[in-house]
C-alpha positions as a Markdown table, in Angstrom:
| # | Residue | x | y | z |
|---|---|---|---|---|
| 1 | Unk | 0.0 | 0.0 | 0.0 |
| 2 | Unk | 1.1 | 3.3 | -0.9 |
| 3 | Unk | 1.3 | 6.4 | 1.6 |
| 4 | Unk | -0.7 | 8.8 | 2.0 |
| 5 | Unk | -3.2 | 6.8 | 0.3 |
| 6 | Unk | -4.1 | 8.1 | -3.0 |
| 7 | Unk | -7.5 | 10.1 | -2.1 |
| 8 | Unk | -5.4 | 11.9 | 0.3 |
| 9 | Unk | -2.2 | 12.9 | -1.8 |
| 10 | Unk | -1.7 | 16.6 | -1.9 |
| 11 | Unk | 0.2 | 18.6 | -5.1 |
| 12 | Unk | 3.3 | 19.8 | -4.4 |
| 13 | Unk | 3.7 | 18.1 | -1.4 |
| 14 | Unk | 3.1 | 14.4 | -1.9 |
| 15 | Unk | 2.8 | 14.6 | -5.9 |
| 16 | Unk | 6.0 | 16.2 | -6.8 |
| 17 | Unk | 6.5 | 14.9 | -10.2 |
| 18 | Unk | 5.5 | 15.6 | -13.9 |
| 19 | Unk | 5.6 | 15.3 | -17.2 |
| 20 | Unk | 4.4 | 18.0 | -20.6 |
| 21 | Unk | 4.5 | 17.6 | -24.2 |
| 22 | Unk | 3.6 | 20.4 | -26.9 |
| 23 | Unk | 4.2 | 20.0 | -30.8 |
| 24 | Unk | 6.1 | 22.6 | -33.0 |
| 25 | Unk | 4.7 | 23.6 | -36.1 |
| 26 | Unk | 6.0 | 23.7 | -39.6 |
| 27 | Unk | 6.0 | 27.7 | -40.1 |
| 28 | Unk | 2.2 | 29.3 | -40.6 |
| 29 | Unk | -0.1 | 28.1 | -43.0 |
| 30 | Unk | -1.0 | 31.6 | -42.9 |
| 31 | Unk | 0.6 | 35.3 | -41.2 |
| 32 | Unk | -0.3 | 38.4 | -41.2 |
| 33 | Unk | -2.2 | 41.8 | -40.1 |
| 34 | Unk | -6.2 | 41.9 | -40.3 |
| 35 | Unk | -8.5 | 45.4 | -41.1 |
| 36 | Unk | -8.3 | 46.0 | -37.2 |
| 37 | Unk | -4.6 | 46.1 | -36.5 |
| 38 | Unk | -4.6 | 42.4 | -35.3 |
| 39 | Unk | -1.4 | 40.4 | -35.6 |
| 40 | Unk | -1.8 | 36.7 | -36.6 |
| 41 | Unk | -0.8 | 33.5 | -37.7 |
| 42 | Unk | -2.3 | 30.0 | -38.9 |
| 43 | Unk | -0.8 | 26.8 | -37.2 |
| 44 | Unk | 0.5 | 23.8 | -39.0 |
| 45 | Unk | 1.0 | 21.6 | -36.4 |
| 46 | Unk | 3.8 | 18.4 | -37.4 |
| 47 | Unk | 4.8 | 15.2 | -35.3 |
| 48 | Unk | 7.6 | 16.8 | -33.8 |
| 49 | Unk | 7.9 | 18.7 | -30.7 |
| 50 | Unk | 9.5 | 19.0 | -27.3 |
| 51 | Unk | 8.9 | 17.4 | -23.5 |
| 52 | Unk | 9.4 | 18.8 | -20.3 |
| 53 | Unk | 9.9 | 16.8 | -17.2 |
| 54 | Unk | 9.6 | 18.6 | -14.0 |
| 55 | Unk | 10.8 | 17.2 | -10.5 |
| 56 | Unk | 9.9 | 19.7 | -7.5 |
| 57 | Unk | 12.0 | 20.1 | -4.3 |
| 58 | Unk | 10.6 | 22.0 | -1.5 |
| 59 | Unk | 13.4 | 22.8 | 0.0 |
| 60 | Unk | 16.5 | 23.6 | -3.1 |
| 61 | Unk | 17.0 | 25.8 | -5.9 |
| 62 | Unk | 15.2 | 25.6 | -9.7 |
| 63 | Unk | 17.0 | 24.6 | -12.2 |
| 64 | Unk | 16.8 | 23.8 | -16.0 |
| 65 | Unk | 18.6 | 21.6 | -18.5 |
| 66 | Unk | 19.9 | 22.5 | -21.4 |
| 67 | Unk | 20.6 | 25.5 | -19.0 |
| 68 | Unk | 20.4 | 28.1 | -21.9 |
| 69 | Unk | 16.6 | 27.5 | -21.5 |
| 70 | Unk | 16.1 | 30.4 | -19.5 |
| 71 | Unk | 12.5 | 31.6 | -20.7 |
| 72 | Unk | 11.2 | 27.6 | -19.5 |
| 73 | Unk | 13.3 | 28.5 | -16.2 |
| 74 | Unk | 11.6 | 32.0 | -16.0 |
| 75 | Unk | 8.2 | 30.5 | -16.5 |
| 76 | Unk | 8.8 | 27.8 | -13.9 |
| 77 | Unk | 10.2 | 30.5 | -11.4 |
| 78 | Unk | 6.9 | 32.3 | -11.8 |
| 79 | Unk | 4.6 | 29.4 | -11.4 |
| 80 | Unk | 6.2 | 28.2 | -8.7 |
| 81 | Unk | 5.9 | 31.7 | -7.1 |
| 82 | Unk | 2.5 | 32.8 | -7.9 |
| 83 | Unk | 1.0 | 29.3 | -6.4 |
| 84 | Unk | 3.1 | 29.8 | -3.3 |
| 85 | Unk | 4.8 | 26.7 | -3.5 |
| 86 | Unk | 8.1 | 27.9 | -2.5 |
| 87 | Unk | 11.3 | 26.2 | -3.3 |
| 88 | Unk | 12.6 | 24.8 | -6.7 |
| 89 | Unk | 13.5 | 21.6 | -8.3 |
| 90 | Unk | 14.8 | 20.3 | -11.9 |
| 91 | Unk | 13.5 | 21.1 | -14.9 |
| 92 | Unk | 14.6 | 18.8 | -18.0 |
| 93 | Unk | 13.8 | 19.9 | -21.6 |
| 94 | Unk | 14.4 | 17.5 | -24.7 |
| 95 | Unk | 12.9 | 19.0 | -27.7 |
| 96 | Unk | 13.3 | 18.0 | -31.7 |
| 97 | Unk | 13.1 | 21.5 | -33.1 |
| 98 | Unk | 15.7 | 23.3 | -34.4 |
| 99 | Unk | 15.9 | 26.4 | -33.3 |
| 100 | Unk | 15.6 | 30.0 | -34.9 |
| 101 | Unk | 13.7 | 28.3 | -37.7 |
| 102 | Unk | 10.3 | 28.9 | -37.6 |
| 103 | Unk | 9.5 | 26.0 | -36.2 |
| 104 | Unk | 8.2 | 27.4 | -33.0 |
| 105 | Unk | 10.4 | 25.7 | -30.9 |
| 106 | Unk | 10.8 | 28.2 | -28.1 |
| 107 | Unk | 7.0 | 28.0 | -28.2 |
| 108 | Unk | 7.0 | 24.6 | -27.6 |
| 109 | Unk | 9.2 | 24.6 | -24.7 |
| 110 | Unk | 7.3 | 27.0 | -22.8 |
| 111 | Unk | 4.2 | 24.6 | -23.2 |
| 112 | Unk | 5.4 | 21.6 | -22.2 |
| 113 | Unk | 7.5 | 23.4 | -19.3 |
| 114 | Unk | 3.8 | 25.0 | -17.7 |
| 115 | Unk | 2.4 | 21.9 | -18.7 |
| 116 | Unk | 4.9 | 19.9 | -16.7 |
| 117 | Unk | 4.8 | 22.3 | -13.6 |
| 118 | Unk | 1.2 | 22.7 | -13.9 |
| 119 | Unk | 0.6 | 19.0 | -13.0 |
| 120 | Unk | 2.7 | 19.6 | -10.0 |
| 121 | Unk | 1.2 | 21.9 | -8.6 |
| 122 | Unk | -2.2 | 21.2 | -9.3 |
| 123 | Unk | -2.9 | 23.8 | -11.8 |
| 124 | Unk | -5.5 | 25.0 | -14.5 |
| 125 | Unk | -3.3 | 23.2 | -17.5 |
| 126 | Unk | -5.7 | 23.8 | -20.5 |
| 127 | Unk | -5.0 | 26.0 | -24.0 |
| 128 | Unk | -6.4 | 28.9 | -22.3 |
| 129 | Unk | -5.2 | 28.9 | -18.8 |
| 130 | Unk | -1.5 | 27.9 | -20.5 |
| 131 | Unk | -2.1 | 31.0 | -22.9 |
| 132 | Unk | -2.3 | 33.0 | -19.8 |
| 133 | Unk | 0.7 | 31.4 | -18.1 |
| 134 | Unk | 3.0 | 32.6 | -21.3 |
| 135 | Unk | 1.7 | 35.5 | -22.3 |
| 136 | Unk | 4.0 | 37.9 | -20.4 |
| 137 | Unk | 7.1 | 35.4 | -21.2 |
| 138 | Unk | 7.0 | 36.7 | -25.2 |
| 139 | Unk | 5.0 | 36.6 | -28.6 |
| 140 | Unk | 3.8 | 32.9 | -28.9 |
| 141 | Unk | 2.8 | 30.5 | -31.5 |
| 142 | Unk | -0.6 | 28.7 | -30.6 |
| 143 | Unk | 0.8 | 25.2 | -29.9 |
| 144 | Unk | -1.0 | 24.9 | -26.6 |
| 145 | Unk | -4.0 | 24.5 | -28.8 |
| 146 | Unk | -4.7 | 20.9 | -31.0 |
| 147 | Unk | -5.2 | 21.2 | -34.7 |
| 148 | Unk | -5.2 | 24.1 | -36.8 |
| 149 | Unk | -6.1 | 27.5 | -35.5 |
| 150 | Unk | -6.0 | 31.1 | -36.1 |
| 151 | Unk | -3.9 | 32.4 | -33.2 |
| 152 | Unk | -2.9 | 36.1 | -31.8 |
| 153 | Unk | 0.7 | 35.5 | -31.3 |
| 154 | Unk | 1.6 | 38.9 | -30.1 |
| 155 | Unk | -1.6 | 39.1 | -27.5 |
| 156 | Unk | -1.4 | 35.1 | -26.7 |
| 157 | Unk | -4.8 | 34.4 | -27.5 |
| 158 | Unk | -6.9 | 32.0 | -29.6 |
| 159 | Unk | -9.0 | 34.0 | -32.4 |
| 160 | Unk | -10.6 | 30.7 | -33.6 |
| 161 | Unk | -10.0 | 26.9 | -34.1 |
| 162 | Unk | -10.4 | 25.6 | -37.6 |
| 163 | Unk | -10.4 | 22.2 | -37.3 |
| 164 | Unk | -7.5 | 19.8 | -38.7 |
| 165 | Unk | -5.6 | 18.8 | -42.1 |
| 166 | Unk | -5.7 | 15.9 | -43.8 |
| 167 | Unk | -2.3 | 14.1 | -43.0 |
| 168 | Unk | 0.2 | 16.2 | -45.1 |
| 169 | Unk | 4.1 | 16.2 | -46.0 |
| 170 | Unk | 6.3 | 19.2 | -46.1 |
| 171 | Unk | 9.7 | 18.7 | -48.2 |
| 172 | Unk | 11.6 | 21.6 | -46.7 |
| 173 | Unk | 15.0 | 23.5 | -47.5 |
| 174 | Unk | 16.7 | 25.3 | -45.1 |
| 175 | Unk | 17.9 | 28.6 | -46.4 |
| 176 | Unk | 20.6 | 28.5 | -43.5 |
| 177 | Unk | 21.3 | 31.0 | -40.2 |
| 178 | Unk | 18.9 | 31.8 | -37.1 |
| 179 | Unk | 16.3 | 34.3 | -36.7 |
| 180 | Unk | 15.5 | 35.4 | -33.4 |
| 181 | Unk | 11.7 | 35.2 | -34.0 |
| 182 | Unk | 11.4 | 37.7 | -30.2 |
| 183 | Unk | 13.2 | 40.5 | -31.8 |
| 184 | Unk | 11.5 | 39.5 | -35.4 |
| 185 | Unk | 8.1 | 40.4 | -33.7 |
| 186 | Unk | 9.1 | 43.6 | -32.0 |
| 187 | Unk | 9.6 | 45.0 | -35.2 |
| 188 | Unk | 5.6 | 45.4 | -36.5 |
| 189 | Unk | 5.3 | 46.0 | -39.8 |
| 190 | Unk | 3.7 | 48.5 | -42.0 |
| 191 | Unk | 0.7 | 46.6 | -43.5 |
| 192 | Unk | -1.5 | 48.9 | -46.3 |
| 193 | Unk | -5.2 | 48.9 | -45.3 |
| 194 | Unk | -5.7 | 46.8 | -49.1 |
| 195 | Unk | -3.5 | 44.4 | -47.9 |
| 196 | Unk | -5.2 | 43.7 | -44.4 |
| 197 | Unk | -8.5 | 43.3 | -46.0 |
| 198 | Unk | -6.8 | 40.9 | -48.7 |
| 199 | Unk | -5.1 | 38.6 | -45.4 |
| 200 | Unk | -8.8 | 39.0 | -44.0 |
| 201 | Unk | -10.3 | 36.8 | -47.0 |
| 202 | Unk | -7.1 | 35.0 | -47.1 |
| 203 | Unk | -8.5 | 33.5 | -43.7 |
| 204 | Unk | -11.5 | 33.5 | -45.2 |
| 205 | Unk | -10.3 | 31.3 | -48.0 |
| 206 | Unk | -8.5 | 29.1 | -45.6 |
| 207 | Unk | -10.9 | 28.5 | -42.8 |
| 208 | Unk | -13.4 | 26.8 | -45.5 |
| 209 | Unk | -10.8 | 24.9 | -47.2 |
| 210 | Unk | -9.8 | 23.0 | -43.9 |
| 211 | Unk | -13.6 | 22.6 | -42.9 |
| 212 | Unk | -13.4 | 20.8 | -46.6 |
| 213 | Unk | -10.1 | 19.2 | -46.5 |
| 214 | Unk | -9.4 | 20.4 | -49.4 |
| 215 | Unk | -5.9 | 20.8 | -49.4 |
| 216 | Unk | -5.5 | 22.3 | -53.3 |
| 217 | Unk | -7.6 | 25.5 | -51.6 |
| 218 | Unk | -5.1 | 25.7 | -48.9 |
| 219 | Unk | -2.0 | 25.2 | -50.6 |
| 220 | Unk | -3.3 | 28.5 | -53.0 |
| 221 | Unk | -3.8 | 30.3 | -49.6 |
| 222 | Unk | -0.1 | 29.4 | -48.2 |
| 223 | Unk | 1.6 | 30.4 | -51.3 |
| 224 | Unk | 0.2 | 33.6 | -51.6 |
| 225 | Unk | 1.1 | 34.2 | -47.5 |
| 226 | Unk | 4.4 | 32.9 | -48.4 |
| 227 | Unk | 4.5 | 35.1 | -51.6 |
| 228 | Unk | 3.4 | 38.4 | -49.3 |
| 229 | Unk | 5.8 | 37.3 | -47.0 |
| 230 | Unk | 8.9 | 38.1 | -49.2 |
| 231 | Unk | 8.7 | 41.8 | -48.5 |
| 232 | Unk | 9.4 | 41.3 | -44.9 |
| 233 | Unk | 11.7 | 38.1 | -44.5 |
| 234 | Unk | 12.2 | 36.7 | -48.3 |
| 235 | Unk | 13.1 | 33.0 | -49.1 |
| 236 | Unk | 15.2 | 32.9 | -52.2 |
| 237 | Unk | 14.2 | 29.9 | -53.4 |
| 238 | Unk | 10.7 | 30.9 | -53.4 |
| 239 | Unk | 10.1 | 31.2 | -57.1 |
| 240 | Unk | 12.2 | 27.8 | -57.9 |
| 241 | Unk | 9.7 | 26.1 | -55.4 |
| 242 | Unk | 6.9 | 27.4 | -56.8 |
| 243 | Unk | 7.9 | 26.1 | -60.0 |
| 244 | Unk | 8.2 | 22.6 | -58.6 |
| 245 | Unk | 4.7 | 22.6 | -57.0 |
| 246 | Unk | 3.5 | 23.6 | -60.4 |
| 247 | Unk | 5.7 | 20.7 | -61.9 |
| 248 | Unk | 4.6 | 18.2 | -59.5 |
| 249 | Unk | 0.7 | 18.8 | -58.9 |
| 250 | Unk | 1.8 | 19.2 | -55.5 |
| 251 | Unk | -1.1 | 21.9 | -53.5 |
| 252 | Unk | 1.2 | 24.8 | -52.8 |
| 253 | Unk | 4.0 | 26.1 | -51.0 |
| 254 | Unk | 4.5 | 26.2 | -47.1 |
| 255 | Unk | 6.7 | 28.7 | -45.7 |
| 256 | Unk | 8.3 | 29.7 | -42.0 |
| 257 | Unk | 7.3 | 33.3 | -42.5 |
| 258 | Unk | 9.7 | 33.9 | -39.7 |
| 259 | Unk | 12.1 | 31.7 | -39.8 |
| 260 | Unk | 14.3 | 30.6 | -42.7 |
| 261 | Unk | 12.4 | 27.1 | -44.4 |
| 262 | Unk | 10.1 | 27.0 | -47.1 |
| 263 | Unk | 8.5 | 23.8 | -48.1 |
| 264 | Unk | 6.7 | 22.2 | -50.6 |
| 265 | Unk | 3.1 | 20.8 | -49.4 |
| 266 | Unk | 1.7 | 17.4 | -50.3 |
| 267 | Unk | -0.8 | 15.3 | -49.6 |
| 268 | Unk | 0.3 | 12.2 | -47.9 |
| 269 | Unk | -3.6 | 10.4 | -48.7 |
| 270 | Unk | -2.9 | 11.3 | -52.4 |
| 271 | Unk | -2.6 | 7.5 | -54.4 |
| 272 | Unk | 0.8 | 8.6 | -56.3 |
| 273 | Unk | 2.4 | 10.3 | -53.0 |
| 274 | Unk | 5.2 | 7.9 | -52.9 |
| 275 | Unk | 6.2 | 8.8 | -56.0 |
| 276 | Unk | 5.4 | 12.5 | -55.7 |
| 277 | Unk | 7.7 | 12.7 | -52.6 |
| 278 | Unk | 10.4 | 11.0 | -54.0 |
| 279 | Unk | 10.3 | 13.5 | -56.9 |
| 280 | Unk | 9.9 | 16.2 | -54.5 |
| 281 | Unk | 12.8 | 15.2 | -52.4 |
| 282 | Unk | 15.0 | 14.8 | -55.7 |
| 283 | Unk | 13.6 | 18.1 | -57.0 |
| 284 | Unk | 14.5 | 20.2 | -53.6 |
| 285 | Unk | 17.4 | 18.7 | -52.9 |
| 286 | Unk | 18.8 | 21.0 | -56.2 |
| 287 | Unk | 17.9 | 23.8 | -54.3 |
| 288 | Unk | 20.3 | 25.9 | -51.9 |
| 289 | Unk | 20.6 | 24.9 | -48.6 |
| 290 | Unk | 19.8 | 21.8 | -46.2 |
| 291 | Unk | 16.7 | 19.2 | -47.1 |
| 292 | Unk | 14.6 | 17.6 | -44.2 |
| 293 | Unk | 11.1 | 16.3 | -44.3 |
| 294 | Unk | 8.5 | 17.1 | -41.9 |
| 295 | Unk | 5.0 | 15.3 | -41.5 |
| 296 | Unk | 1.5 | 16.9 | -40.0 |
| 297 | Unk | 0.4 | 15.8 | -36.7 |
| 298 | Unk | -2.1 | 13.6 | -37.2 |
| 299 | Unk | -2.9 | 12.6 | -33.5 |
| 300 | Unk | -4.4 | 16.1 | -33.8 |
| 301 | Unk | -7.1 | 14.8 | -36.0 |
């Protein structure tokens, strides 16, 4: 027999243990600045992510590991502080996002890390709640929420969920460096009031191609995002992707919109896929910079 017996086991003092998981997502199906000034992105959420293991100690110091993860240390500080636990303990982080990417792997690691110390503690752990937890860390990608939804990164809040993508592949190239995606989003951008009405029916577009899984309508509303995008961060192999998609029948273009991939979009249900991916991996190989493959997260379904 255990003790205290389970029905009388109290967070943070007799549970002091837990784990957290959040996904990263392949760039933004979709970014931009609506008719009212809003900031926002699209999610496409992919298989990879990071993990957070969090072992509290009433009576040390916090710390983290990698120790560079200082915002996940911050955010554990402030958990820990606000719920009056007192004391510290280990955090460990093991993600599978490259970083500076676009990949939102910062994100990531601040969900998993609340996620992680939220069970602990015996907190609120849900989208919302972990919204709430990050928002005065930095701008965030919506990874705290499942599927495919339109997200205020710079506010931290969920505009609206739009469901989920049939499973998808995203042959990517790399253009090379890091972006410091903080510092990217401090910098807001001068968007003409045409253009805001245009990324208005863009969502438009793209909220009632996933409700139909139609992923030909999608693919047209990520290229044009990713084609807008080159006036703020361009990808020089833009056009030469483009040209493949076209080549291959393949939906459309994906692109970290700030980061430093782009990637070309296919449909992993589609009956000639194999074949498409190989020539799509052949194809973007070709192309400057480093190849990887990513796949949609379809536990998200």
């Amino acid at each position: 027999m255990t003790w205290p017996p389970t029905a009388a086991r109290r967070v943070a003092v007799d549970i002091d243990e837990g784990t957290g998981a959040a996904r990263g997502t392949f760039g933004e199906l979709l970014q931009g600045v609506l008719p009212d000034g809003t900031a926002f992105l699209v999610t496409l959420p992919i298989s990879l992510g990071s993990r957070a293991r969090f072992r509290y100690d009433r009576h040390g110091p916090l710390h983290v590991y990698p120790a560079h993860k200082t915002k996940s240390l911050g955010l554990a500080r402030s958990m820990l502080d606000t719920h009056g636990a007192g004391g510290g303990g280990t955090l460990l982080l093991d993600s599978d996002l490259l970083v500076g990417k676009g990949l939102a792997s910062s994100s990531a690691d601040l969900v998993a890390t609340a996620r992680s110390v939220g069970v602990v503690l015996g907190l609120d752990t849900s989208p919302g709640a972990v919204e709430d937890w990050l928002r005065p860390v930095e701008p965030t990608d919506g990874v705290m929420h499942p599927g495919v939804v339109v997200f205020e990164h710079r506010a931290v809040r969920l505009r609206a969920h739009l469901g989920a993508l049939p499973p998808v592949t995203v042959v990517a190239v790399d253009e090379g460096g890091r972006l410091d995606t903080v510092a990217h989003n401090r910098r807001p951008p001068h968007v003409p009031s045409a253009l805001r009405h245009e990324y208005a029916w863009l969502v438009s577009e793209l909220a009632d191609a996933v409700r139909a899984e139609d992923l030909h309508a999608v693919g047209a509303v990520t290229t044009r995002s990713a084609v807008l995008n080159q006036r703020l961060l361009p990808k020089r192999n833009l056009e030469a992707m483009t040209g493949i998609a076209e080549r291959l029948g393949a939906p459309g273009v994906v692109c970290t919109h700030s980061g430093t991939m782009l990637g070309l979009l296919l449909d992993a249900t589609d009956s000639g896929y194999r074949k498409r991916l190989e020539a799509a991996r052949s194809a973007c190989a070709a192309l400057p910079g480093t190849l990887s493959v990513y796949r949609s997260a379809a536990a998200d379904r």
